[in-house]
Structures are given as structure tokens and as C-alpha cells.
C-alpha positions as CSV (number, residue, x, y, z in Angstrom):
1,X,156.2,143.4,-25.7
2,X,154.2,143.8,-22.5
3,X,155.2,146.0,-19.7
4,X,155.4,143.0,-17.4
5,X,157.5,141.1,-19.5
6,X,160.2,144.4,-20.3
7,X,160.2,144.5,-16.6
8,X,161.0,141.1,-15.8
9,X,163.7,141.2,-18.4
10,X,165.2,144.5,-16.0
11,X,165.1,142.8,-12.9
12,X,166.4,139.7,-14.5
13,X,169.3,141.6,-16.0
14,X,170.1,144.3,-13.0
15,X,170.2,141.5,-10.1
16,X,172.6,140.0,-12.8
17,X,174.6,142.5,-13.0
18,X,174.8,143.0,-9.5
19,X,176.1,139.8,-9.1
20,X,178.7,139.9,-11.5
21,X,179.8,143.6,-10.1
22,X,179.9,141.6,-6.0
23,X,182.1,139.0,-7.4
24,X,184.5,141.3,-9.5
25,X,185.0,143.3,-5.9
26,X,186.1,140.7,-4.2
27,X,189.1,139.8,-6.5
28,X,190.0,143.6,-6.8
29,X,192.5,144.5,-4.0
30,X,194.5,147.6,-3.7
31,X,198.2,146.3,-2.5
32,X,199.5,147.8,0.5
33,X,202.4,149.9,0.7
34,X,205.3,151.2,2.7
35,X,205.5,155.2,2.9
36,X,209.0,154.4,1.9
37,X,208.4,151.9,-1.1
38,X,206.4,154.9,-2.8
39,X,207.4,156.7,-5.9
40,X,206.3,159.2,-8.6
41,X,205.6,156.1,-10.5
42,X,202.7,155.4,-8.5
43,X,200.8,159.1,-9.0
44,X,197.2,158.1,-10.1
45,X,196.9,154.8,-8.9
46,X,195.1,153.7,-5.8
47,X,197.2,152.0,-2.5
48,X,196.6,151.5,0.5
49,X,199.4,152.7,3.5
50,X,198.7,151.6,7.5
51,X,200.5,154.3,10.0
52,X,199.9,156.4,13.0
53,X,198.3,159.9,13.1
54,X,201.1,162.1,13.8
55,X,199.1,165.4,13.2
56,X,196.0,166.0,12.0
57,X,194.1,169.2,11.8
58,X,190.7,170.2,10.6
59,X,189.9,172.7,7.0
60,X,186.1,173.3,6.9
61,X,184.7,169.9,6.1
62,X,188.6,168.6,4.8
63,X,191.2,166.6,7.2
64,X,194.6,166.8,6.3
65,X,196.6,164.6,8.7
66,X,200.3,163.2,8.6
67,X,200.4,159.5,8.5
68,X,203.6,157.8,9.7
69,X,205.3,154.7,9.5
70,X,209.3,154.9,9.1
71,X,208.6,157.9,7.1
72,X,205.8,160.5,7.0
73,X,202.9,161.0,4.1
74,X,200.4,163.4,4.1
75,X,196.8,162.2,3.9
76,X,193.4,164.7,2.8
77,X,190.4,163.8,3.2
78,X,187.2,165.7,2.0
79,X,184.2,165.6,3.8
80,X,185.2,162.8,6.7
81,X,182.8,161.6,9.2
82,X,185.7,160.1,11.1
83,X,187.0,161.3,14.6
84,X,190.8,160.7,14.3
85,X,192.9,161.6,17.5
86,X,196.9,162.0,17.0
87,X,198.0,158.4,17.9
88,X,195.5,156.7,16.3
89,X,196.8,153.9,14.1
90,X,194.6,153.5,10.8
91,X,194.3,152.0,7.6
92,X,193.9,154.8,4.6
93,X,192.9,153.7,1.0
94,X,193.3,156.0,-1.5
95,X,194.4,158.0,-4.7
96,X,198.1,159.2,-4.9
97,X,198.3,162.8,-6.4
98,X,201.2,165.5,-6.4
99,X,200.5,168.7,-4.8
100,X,202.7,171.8,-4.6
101,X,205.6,169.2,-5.4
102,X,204.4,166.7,-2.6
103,X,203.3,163.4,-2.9
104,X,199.7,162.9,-0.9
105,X,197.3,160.5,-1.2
106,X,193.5,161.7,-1.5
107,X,191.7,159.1,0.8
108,X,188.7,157.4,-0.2
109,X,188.3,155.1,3.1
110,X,190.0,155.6,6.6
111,X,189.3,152.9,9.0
112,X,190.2,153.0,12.7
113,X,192.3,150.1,13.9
């Protein structure tokens, strides 16, 4: 085959795939949770909690911050370009891990509120 021809069979099929990856994204949603409502069952998969920053202190380029709601859960974050205040109410998405015993998540999106 030509080189023009392999590369419009590329485009063809990456602008394809594309599409099919935007519409698969938008029917994906990560439920959201209450601190309360969470359990070891959970570990590994990815939730979503809303709360207010009730501390929040800075590691290097890691923020580990307290999230409550009616209870408290502790949030890390690794290499964070957000400015979070204590008081701030956010939205965290995320992976749930165990750590020394603890339930955390490992965030993979904070947004302000």
C-alpha cells in the first residue's frame, strides 16, 4: 500500500477511536459516597466523597488533608496544584487504599466548590 493511503487508514481509525473512548466517559460515573457508608469492601475501587477540609497540611509535593462530613476520612494527594484552605468544601475523586490500618482514599481529582 501507499504511505498516503496507511495514513488515512490511521487517522480514520484514531479519530474513531477517540470517539468511541468520549462516549464511553460519559456513561462511566463514579457513585458518590457517604464517609459513613464506606467499608473495607470498597478498598480498590474508585468513589467519590464531598466534605469540608478540616486539616490539611503540606509533605513535599504531597497534601494529606482530613475530609469531613458526619465522619472524618483522610485524603493524599501527590503532586497537587490546588490551594485548599481548612474550610473549604470540595469534591474528591479517587482510589480507596488501606494504610497503616486506615482507610484513605488516594485522590485523583479535587475540585473546589
Amino acid at each position: 500500500m501507499k504511505d498516503t493511503t496507511l495514513l488515512k487508514i490511521s487517522l480514520i481509525s484514531a479519530l474513531l477511536g477517540i470517539m468511541i473512548l468520549l462516549i464511553l466517559s460519559n456513561k462511566l460515573e463514579v457513585n458518590q459516597s457517604f464517609i459513613s457508608n464506606i467499608d473495607q469492601n470498597e478498598i480498590g475501587s474508585s468513589i467519590t466523597i464531598e466534605g469540608v477540609v478540616s486539616e490539611i497540611k503540606q509533605v513535599n509535593s504531597t497534601t494529606i488533608m482530613n475530609v469531613a462530613q458526619l465522619d472524618e476520612m483522610m485524603i493524599v494527594a501527590f503532586n497537587s496544584n490546588i490551594t485548599l484552605n481548612r474550610g473549604d468544601y470540595i469534591e474528591v475523586t479517587g482510589k480507596m487504599q488501606e494504610y497503616n490500618g486506615e482507610t484513605e482514599i488516594i485522590a485523583d481529582k479535587i475540585i473546589l466548590k
